[in-house]
N, C-alpha and C positions, 0 to 999 in steps of 0.2 A: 753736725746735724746731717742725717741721711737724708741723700737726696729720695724727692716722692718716686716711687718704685710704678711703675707704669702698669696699669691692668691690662690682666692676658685674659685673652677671650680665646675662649675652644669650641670650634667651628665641626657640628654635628651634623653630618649630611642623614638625614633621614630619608628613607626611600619616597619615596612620590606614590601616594595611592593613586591608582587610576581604578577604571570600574571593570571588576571583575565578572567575566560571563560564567554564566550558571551552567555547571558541565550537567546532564542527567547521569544516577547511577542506573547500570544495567539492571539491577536487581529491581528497582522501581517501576522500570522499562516492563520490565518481564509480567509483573503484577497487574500493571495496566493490561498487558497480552492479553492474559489468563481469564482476567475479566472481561475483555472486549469478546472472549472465543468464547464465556461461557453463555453472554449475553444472545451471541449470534447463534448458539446452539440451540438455547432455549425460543428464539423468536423464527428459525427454521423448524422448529418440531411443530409447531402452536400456529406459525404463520402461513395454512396453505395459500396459493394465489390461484381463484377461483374466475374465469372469463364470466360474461353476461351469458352465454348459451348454459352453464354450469360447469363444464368442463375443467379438470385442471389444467395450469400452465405453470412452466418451468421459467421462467424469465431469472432464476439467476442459475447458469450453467455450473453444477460443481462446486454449490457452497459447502456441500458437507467438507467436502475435501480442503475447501481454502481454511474455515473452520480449527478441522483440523491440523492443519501445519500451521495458525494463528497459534492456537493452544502449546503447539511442542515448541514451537520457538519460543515461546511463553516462556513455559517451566525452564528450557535449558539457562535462559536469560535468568531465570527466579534462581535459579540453584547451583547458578556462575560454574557451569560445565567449560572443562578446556576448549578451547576454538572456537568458542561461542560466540566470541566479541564481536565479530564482523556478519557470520552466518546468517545466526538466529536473527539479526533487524532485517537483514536481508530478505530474508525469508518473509518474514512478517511481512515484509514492504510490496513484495511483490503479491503475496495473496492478496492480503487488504487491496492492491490497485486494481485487481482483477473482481473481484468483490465489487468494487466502484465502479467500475466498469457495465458490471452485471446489477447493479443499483441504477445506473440509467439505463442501460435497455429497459426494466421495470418499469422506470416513470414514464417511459416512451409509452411504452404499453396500458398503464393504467389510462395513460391523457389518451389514448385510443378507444376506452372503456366508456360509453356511457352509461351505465350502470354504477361505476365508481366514480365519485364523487365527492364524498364526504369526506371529512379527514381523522374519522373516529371508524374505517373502513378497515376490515383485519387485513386486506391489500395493502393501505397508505400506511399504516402501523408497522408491519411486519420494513416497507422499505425506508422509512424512517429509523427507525433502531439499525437497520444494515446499513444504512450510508453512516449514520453519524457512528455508531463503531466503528467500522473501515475506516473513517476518517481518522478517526483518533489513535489506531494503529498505525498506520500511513504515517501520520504528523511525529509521534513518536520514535518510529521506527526510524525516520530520514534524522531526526533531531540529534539522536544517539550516532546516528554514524557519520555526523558532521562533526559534531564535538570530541569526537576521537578521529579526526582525522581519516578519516577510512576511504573519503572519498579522492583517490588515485587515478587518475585515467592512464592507461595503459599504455606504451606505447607511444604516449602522448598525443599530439594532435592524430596522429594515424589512427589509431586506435579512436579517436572521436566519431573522424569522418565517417571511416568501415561503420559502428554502430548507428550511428547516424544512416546512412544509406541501408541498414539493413533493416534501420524501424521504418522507414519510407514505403523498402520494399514489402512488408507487412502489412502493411497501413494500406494499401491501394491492392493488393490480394487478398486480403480478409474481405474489402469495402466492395471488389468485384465480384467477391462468391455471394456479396449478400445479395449483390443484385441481381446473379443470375438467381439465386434459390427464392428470389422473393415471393416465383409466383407459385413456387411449390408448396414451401408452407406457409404464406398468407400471413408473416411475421414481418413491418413493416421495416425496410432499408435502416431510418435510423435506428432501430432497436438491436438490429442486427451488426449495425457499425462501432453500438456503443461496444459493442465486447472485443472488438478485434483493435481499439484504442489502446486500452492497457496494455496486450500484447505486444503492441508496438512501443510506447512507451516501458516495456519492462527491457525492452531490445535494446532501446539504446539507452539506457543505466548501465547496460553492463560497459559503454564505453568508457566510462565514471569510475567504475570499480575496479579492485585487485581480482585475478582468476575464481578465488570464493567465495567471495560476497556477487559474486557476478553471475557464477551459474547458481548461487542460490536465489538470487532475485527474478532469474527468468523460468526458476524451474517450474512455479506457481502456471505459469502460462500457459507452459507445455504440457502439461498436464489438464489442463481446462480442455485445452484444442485435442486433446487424445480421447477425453468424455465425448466431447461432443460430436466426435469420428466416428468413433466407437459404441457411442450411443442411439 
């Protein structure tokens, strides 16, 4: 009689699910862009901001322009152009923050308006659609270049500090020109400070990034402050 033959068990290591994070594709990124640029283009054509004397005012310096580099970072991202990976959010990130920027000075301004008021105002309208766009560029833009990895600091901690002291030293010369010019054009301190925030914070992102996602996120800035020299 055979002896009882002993059972074999076969020992399956299955991998362990854990929970996986949700990377964004660029191409979806891009789409959102496109949409966020055409929304702000259409609500800067239709949106003027009108003072209580009737006069126009400019309270967002250089949206066409931010606008536009929203839109081409847009498409490059929609139509997965070489070197786009890191640029284009860049890009977008840095307009949209300066947009944000230029969406408070706005609110600054209207809450200085007695006249506006309402919130069916083509004033509160026009800066509601430009903040929550910017916003949603902003949020996307940074979303994609965390999930790939992109954000590097240079350098390393060097490369922190340097940026870091150079958005300080930004921050406190923007904040001084606005006080000396405040009584020239009658544009009040904070409305004037909300713009030169972004700038500073666009300053030191680039301690965070690789050499091109870095001068593309501050180019947004330097270009605002050239308008406004220049203008």
């Amino acid at each position: 009689m055979d002896a009882e033959e002993e059972p074999v068990f076969k020992v399956v290591a299955a991998p362990t699910r854990g929970v996986q994070r949700v990377r964004p594709r660029m191409r979806n990124v891009g789409l959102v862009h496109v949409v966020a640029a055409l929304v702000l283009a259409a609500t800067l054509a239709l949106g003027a901001m009108h003072g209580c004397a009737g006069d126009d005012v400019q309270v967002l310096p250089a949206a066409a322009v931010m606008t536009l580099l929203i839109g081409l970072a847009g498409l490059a991202m929609t139509l997965r152009l070489p070197r786009a990976t890191a640029v284009a959010p860049a890009l977008a990130a840095g307009a949209s923050l300066t947009l944000l920027g230029g969406a408070t000075s706005g609110w600054a301004w209207v809450l200085a308006q007695p006249c506006v008021g309402n919130i069916l105002d083509r004033e509160v309208v026009t800066l509601l659609l430009v903040t929550a766009a910017s916003a949603a560029v902003l949020a996307t833009s940074l979303w994609l270049l965390v999930s790939r990895d992109e954000i590097e600091p240079w350098h390393a901690t060097r490369g922190v500090v340097v940026a870091t002291a150079a958005a300080v030293t930004v921050l406190v010369l923007g904040t001084g020109f606005a006080v000396l010019l405040r009584d020239a054009t009658g544009t009040p301190v904070l409305a004037m400070a909300a713009v030169t925030v972004p700038w500073a914070g666009a300053v030191a992102a680039t301690g965070w990034l690789r050499p091109s996602p870095a001068i593309a996120v501050v180019t947004p800035a330097v270009l605002q402050a050239l308008w406004l020299l220049l203008g």
